[in-house]
N, C-alpha and C positions, 0 to 999 in steps of 0.2 A: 586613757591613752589607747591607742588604737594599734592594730597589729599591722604591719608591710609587709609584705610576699615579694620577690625581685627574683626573676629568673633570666639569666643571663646565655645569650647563644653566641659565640666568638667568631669572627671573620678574620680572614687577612688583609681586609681592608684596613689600613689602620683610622677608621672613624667610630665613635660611640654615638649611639644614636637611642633615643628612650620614647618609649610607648606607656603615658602620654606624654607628648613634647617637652613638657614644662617639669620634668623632674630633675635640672640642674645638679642638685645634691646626690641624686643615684650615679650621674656622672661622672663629679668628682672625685665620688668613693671608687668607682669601678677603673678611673684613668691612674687613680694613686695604686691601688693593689696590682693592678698591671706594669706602674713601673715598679714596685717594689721587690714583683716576683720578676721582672729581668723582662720582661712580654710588654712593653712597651708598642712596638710594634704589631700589637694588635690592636683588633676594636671589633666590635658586635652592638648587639640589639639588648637594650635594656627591657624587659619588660617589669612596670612598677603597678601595681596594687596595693595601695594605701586609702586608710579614711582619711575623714578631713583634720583630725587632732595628732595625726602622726607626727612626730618629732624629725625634722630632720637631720639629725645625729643618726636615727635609726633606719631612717632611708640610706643613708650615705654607710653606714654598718650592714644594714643588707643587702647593700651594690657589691662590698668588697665580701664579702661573705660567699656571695651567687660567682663573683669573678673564679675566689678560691677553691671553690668549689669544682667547677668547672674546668679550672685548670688541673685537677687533680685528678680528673675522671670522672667525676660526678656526674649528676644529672644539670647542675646549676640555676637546681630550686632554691633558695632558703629565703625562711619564715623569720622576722625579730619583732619582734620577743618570740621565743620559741613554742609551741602549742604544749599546751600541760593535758595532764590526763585529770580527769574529776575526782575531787580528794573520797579517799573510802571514807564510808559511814563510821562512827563510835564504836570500838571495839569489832572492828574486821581486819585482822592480820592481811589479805590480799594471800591469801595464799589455800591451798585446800581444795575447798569446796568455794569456797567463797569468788563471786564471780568480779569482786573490784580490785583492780588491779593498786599496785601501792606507788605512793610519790615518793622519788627518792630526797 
């Protein structure tokens, strides 16, 4: 499974529109969190970064994700599945001296 990036920028225009064309599902996601949070009357520029095995559940999760986001303040990046840090080696707390940081 592959990871989606979806960074959303809002207009008052009320159209959605996605870069590349064809990510219907980024759409959906970001027209639904938009009525949801009362902003219907918005619309902006999807931009979607996916591979070819990404799940459309998880495009349409990181439409409405990037919408939430952005309507909070945010910058209206987000990443799904979310990026992990590299698990520490056997017997390294992450903590000290020790320069691997820990999974929570």
């Amino acid at each position: 499974m592959d990871a989606v990036r979806v960074r959303f920028v809002p207009s008052d225009v009320p159209v959605l529109t996605s870069c590349p064309a064809d990510r219907t599902a980024a759409i959906h996601g970001a027209a639904e969190a938009l009525a949801r949070l009362g902003r219907s009357h918005l619309g902006g520029n999807l931009e979607v970064t996916a591979g070819a095995r990404t799940p459309l559940a998880d495009e349409r999760l990181a439409a409405a994700r990037a919408v939430e986001n952005v309507l909070r303040g945010g910058c209206g990046s987000v990443q799904v599945p979310p990026p992990r840090r590299w698990p520490a080696t056997p017997g390294c707390a992450g903590s000290g001296g020790c320069p691997c940081p820990t999974i929570p």
